[in-house]
N, C-alpha and C positions, 0 to 999 in steps of 0.2 A: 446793402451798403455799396457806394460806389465810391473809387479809389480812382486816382489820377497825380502820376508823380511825374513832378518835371524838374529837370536839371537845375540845381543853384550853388552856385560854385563858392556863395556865402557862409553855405550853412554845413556843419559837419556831417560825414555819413554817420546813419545810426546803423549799426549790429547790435543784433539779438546773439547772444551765448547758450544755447541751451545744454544741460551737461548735470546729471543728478551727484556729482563730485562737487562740493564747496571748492577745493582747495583748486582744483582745475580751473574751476571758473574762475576764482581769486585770481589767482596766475595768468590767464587769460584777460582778462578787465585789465590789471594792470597794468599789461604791455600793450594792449590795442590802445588803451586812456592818452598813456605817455606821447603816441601816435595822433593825438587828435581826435581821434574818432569817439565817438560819442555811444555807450554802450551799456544797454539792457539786459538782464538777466533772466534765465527758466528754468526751475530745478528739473521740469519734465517737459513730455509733451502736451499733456492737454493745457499747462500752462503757456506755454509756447504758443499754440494756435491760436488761444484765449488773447494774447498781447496782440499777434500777429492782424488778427480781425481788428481790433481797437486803431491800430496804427501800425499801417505794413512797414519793418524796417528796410534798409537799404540790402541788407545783409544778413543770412542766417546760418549761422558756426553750427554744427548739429553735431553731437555723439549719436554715435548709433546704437549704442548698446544702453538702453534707459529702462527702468521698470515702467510693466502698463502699459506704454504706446514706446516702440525704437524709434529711432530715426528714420528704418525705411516708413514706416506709418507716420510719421512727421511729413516727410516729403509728400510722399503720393496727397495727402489731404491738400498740402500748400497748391499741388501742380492742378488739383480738380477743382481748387477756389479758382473760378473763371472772373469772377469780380475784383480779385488781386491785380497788381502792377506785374510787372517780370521784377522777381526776387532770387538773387543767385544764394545757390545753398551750398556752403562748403561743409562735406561731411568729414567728421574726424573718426576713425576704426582702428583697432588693434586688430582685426582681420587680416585674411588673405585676400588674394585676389576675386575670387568668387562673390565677395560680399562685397567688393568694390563693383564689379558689375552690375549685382542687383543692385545697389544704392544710384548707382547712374541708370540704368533700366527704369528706374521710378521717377527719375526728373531732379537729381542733382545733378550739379554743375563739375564740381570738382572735388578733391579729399585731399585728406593728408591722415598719415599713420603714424599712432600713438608708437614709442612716445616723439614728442611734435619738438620741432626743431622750432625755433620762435621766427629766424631770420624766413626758414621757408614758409612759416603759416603768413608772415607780413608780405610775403611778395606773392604769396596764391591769395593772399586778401586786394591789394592794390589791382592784380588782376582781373579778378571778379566784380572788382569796383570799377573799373575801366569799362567792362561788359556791361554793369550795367548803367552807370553814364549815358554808353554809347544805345544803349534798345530805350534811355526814358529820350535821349534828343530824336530818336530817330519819330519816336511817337507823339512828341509832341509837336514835330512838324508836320505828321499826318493830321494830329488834330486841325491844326491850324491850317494846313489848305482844305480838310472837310469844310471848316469853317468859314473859310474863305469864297468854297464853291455853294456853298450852301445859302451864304447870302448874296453872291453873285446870281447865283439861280431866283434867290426870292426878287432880287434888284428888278431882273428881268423880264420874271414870270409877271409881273402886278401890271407894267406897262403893255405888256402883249397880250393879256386877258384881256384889259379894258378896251385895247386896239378892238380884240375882237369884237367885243360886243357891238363895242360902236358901224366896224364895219360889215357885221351881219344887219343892221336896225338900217345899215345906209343902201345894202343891197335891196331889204325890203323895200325900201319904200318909206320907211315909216319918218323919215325928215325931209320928206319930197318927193314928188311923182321922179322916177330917172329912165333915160332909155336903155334898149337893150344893151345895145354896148355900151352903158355905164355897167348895167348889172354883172355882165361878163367880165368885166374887167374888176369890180368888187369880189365877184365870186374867185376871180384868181389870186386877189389881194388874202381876203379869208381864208385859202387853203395856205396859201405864204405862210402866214401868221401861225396858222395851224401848226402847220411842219416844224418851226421855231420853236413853238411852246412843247412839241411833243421833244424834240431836239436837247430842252433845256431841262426837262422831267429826266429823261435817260440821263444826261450827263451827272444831276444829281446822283441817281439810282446807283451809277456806276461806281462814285467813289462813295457812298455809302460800304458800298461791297468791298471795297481795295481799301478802307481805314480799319473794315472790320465790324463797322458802328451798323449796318443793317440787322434788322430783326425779323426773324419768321417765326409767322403763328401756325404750328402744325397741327395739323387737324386729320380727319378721315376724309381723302375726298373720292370723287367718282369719278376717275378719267373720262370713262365713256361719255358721260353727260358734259364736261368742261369742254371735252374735243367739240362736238355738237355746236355747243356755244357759241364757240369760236367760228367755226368753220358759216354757222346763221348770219353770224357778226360780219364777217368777210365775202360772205356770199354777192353783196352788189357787186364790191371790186372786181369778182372773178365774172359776173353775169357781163359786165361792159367790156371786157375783153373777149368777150364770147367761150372762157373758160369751161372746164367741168372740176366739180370740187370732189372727189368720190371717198367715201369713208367705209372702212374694215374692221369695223369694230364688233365681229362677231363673238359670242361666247363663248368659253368651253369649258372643260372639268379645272385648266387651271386660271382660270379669268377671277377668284378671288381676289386678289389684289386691285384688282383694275379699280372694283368699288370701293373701296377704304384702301384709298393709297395713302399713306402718314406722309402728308406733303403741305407746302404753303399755296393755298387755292390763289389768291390773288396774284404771285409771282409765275406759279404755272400758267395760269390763263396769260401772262406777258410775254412766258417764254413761247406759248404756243401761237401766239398772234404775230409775233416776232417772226417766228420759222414760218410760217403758213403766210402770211401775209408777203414775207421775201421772194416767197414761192410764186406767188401771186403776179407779183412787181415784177420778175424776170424772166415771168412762160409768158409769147407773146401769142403760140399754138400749143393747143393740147390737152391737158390735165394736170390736174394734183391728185397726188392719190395720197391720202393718210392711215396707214394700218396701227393698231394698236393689240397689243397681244401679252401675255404673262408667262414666265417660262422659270424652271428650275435647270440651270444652267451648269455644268460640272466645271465650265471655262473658269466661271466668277466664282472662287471659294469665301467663305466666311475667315477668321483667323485662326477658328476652330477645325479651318480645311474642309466644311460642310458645306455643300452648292448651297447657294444663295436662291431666293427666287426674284427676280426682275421683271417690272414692268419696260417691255420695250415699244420704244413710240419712232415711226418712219415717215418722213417727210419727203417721200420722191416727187420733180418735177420734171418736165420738157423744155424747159428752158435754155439760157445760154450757155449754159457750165461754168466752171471756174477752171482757168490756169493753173497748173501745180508749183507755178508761184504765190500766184494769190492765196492757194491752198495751203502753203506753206506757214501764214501769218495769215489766215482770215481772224481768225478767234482774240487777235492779240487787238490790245485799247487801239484804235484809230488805222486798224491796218488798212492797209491799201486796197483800194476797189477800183480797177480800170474801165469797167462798165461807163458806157454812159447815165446809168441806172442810180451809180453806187453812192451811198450815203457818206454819213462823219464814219462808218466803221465801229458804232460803240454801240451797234444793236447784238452783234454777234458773240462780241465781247460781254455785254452783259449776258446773254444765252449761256453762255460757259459758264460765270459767276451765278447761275440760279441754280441749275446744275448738278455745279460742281460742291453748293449749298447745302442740294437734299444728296450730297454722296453718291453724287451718278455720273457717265458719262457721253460726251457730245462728241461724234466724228462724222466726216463727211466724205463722202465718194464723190466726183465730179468727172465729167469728161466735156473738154468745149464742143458746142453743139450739141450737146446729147444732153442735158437737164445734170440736176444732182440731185445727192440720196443724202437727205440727213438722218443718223440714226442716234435714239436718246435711251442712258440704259438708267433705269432708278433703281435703287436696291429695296426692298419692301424688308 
């Protein structure tokens, strides 16, 4: 089920009450009613959830101490429905502090302690309702410039395909014999157009990732083989610069992971043509060298404080290097490239965004003149 709540300043907030006390809840309805607000009732929690999935309210009053399911088991389920809006949960306890922390530990918002003062529950309500206001406007103006770039990108993309086509069928030949230097100058026309269309694909991809709305399909994959791919794929690019492309993908006792990394194949293979390709564009002498390798790391703990194992993947090149300006904001949407080389900036930035996806991270070493070192850590 998919839920999308957006601000309307017509219609009254709905609170859900949940509270195995008639009389509470009585008392409760009454004084939120008188308020405006528009409000639903739960004797428990699995009634609660049950409402909550049918139609998320604006607002959820929770008792924590309920038979069957508490409050904290009310929340934690609300905060792992991923298909929910943001719902702010006011917890009500005759607890101590300790049980206030856990109930916030779990994904409530705010509390209040039995027995409940009315003025103060109506002004941590108005508050909470302010909150959330402010997270449905904020979202639904991401939706609406997704939607916006999304058909700006479609606008785009239709005209610049068809360009293409046409101006590949004109290089050939195939609407009239043309001379060399038409063809040449076609052939530059085509890579133009190319650049654009790949230019307007990223820019999509990018705020796919910054609204949230991107989907990755995980799978088992084989780094070894994906790098390969790529590296075949890229291989003219580097043979006309007179490059070498050289790959480390030796095995070892702990190279398990390499072959069934839980990862998105089609995003990896972007992120690596991304990095390797950059690499490409900006060594005018020298090499690329790509190692790949698996390691049980004591640096990277689990939450359970247990090394992690990681695939780590390195991108050195000979190229120009980067500034520790540059360096500063490479990875940020549209940063700055002083190269004469350098792109929109929103290739790097998506790198990060793929990523930082599968829970890994991307940093970079650089010195000018001397190439740079990108290195990617994925957690397995």
């Amino acid at each position: 089920m998919s839920y999308l709540s957006v601000p309307n300043a017509t219609k009254a907030d709905r609170i859900l009450v949940v509270d195995d006390a008639p009389d509470n809840v009585l008392l409760v309805q009454t004084i939120l009613e008188e308020e405006g607000y528009e409000i639903s009732t739960a004797e428990n929690g699995f009634s609660a959830l049950s409402q909550i999935d049918k139609a998320a309210p604006d607002l959820v009053l929770l008792d924590v101490m309920m038979p069957g399911m508490d409050g904290y088991e009310v929340t934690k389920r609300i905060r792992q429905n991923k298909e929910l809006p943001f719902i702010p949960i006011l917890l009500i306890t005759a607890h101590d502090s300790a049980s206030v922390v856990q109930g916030l530990d779990m994904g409530a918002d705010d509390f209040i302690r039995k027995p409940v003062e009315m003025d103060e529950l109506l002004a941590r309500v108005r508050s909470l309702l302010r909150l959330k206001h402010s997270v449905d406007e904020r979202n639904s103006i991401a939706l609406q410039r997704e939607d916006f770039v999304s058909r700006l990108a479609h606008d785009l993309r239709t005209p610049l395909v068809a360009a293409d086509r046409m101006l590949t069928l004109m290089q050939q030949g195939a609407l009239g014999e043309i001379s060399l230097e038409m063809r040449d100058a076609f052939g530059t026309m085509v890579r133009s157009n190319k650049n654009l269309i790949a230019m307007v694909n990223m820019l999509l991809e990018v705020y796919r990732y910054e609204a949230g709305r991107k989907s990755l399909s995980f799978a088992a994959v084989d780094l070894r083989q994906l790098i390969n791919e790529v590296a075949e794929e890229l291989a003219p690019l580097a043979d006309a610069k007179g490059l070498s492309v050289n790959l480390d993908l030796t095995e070892s006792a702990e190279s398990a992971p390499i072959a069934k990394y839980p990862g998105d194949r089609l995003e990896l293979h972007r992120l690596l043509t991304n990095l390797i390709g950059n690499a490409i564009k900006f060594t005018d002498n020298g090499s690329i060298d790509v190692s790949l390798k698996a390691a049980n790391s004591p640096a990277y703990t689990s939450f359970k404080n247990q090394p992690l194992a990681w695939v780590i993947i390195e991108i050195q090149d000979t190229g120009a290097g980067i500034s520790p300006t540059e360096k500063a904001k490479l990875f940020e949407r549209f940063g700055p490239g002083t190269h004469k080389k350098s792109g929109t900036g929103l290739g790097l930035h998506l790198c990060r965004q793929i990523v930082e996806a599968h829970r890994g991270t991307i940093e970079v070493k650089s010195d000018l003149g001397k190439g740079s070192l990108f290195t990617i850590r994925l957690p397995c």
